[in-house]
C-alpha positions as YAML, in Angstrom:
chain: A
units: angstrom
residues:
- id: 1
  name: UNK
  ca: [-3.94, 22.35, -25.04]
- id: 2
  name: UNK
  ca: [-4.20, 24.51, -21.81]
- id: 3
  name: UNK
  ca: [-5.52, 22.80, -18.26]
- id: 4
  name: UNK
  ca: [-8.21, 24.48, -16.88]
- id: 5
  name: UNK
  ca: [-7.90, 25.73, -13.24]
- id: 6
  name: UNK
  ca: [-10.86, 22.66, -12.12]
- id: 7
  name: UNK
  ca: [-8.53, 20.45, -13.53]
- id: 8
  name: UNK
  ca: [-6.02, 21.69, -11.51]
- id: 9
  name: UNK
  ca: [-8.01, 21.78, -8.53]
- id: 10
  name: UNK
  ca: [-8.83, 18.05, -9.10]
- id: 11
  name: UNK
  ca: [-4.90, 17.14, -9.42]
- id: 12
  name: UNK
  ca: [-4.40, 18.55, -6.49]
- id: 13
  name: UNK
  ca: [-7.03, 17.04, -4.50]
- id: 14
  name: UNK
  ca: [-6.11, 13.37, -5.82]
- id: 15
  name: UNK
  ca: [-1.87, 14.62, -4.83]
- id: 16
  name: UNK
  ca: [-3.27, 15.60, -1.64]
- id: 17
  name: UNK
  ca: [-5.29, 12.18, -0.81]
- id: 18
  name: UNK
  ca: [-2.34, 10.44, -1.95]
- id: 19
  name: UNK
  ca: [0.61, 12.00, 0.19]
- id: 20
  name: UNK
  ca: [-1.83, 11.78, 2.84]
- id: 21
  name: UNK
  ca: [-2.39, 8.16, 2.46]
- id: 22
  name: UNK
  ca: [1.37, 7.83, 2.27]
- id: 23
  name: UNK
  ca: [1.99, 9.65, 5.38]
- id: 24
  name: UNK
  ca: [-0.37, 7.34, 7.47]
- id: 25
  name: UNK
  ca: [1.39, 4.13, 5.88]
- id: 26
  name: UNK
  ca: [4.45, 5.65, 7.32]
- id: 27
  name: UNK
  ca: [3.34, 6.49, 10.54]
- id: 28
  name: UNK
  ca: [1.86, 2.79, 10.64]
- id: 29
  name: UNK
  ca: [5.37, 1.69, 9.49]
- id: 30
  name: UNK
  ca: [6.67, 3.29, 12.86]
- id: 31
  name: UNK
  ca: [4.32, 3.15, 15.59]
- id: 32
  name: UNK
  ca: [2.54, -0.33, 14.68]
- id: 33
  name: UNK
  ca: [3.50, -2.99, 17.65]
- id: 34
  name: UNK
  ca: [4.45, -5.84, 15.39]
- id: 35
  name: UNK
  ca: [5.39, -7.32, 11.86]
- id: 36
  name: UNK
  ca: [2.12, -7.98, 11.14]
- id: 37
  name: UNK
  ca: [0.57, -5.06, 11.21]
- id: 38
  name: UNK
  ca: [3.72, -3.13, 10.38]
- id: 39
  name: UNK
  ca: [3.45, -4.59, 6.87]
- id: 40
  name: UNK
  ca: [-0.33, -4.28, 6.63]
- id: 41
  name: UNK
  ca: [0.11, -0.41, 6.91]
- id: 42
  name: UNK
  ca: [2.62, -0.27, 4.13]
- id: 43
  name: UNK
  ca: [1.37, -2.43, 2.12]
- id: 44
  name: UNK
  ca: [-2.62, -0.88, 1.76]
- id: 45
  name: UNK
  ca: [-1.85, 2.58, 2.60]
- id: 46
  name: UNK
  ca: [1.05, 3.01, 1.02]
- id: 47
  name: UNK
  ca: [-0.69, 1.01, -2.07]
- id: 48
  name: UNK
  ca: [-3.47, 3.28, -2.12]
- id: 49
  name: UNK
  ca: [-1.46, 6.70, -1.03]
- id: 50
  name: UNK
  ca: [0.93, 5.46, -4.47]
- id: 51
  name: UNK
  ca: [-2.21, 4.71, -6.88]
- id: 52
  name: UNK
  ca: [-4.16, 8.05, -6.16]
- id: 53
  name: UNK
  ca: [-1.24, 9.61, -6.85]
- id: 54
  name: UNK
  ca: [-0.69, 8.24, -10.35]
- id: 55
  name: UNK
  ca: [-4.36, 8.45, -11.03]
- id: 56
  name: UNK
  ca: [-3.89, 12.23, -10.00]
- id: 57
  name: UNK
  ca: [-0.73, 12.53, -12.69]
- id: 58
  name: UNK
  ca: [-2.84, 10.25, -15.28]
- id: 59
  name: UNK
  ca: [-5.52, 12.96, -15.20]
- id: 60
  name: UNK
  ca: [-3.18, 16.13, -15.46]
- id: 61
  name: UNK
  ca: [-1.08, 14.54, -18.71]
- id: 62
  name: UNK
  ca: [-4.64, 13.51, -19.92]
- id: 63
  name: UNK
  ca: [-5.95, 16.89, -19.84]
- id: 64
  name: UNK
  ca: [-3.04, 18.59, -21.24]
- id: 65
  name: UNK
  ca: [-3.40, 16.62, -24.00]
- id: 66
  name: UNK
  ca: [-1.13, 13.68, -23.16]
- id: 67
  name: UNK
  ca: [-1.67, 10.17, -23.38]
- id: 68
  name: UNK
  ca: [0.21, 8.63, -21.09]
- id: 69
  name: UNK
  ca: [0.21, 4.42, -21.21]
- id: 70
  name: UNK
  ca: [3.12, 4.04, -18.76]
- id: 71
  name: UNK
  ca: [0.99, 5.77, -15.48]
- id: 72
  name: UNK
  ca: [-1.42, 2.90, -16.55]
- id: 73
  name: UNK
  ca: [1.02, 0.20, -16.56]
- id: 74
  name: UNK
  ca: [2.52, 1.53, -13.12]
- id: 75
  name: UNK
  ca: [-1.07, 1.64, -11.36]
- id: 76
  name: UNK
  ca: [-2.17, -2.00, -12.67]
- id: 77
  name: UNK
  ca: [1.36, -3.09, -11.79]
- id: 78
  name: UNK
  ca: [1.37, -1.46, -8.02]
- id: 79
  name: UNK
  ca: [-2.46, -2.39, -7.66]
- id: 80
  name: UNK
  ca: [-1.54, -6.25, -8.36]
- id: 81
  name: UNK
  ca: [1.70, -7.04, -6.92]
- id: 82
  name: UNK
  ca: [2.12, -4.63, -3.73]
- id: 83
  name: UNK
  ca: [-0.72, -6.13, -1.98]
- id: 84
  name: UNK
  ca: [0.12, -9.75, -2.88]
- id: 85
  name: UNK
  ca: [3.78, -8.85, -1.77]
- id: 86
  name: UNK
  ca: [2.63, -8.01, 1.59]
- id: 87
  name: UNK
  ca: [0.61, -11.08, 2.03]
- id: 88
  name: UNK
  ca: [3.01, -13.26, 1.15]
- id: 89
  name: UNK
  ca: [5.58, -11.71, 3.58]
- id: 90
  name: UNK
  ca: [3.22, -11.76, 6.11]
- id: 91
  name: UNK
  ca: [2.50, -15.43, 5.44]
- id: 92
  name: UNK
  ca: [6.29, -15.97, 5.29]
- id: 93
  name: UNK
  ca: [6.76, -14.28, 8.98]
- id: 94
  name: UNK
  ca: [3.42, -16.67, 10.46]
- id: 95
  name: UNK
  ca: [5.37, -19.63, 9.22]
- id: 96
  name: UNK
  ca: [8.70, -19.06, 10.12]
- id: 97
  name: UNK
  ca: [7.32, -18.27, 13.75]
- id: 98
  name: UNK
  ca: [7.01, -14.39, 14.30]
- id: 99
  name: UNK
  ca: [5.13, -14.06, 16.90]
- id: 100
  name: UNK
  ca: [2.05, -11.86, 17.37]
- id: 101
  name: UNK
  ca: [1.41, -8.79, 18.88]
- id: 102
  name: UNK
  ca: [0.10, -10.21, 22.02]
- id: 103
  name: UNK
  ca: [-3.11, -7.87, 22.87]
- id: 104
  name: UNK
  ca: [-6.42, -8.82, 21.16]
- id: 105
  name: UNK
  ca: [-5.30, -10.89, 18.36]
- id: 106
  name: UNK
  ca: [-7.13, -14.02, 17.61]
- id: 107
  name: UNK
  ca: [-4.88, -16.21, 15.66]
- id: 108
  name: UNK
  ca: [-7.61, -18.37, 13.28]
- id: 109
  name: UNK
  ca: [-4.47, -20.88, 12.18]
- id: 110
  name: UNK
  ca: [-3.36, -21.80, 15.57]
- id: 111
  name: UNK
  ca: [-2.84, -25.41, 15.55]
- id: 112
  name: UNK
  ca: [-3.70, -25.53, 11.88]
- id: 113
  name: UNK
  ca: [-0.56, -24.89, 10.37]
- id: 114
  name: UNK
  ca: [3.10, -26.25, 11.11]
- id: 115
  name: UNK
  ca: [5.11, -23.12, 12.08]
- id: 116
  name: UNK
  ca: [9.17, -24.09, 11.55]
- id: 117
  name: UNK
  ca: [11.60, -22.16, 14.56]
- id: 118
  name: UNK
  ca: [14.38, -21.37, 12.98]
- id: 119
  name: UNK
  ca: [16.26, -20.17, 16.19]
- id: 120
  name: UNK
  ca: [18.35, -22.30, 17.75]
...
């Protein structure tokens, strides 16, 4: 079975979404002020940027004719444990005492939480 060329033109739309999506994580990656944030853009963007991607791939195999379980796997997979990953390193970072970026950040656990210092 042949793709048609709106098939194609949809693949390449959802490629297109998704590299750009992966481009701003990686920007974020570099020009974000702190950990925080940092990890925020890789961990959406680059989420996102990854899934339309594979969503993109899913539909090309699919129209060719191909039934492809494995994309499925790999977008359930990245759309359950990339953004819990992130939290949880972010969470890690609060505790152990990162500190903020220190312009207009409201820190809602501030006194709340124990924070360990680990530096000596």
């Amino acid at each position: 079975m042949t793709v048609t060329e709106t098939v194609k033109i949809i693949v390449v739309v959802f490629l297109l979404i998704g590299a750009f999506f992966s481009l701003v994580a990686a920007l974020g990656v570099v020009r974000l002020p702190d950990v925080y944030t940092r990890n925020h853009a890789a961990s959406k963007s680059a989420t996102l940027g990854v899934m339309v991607i594979l969503i993109g791939t899913f539909i090309y195999f699919y129209a060719a004719g191909h039934s492809n379980t494995r994309l499925l796997l790999a977008l359930v997979f990245i759309f359950l444990t990339s953004p819990v990953g992130g939290h949880l390193i972010n969470r890690a970072a609060y505790y152990s005492g990162v500190k903020l970026w220190d312009k207009s950040i409201r820190d809602d656990l501030k006194g709340k939480v124990k924070i360990r210092n680990f530096e000596k």
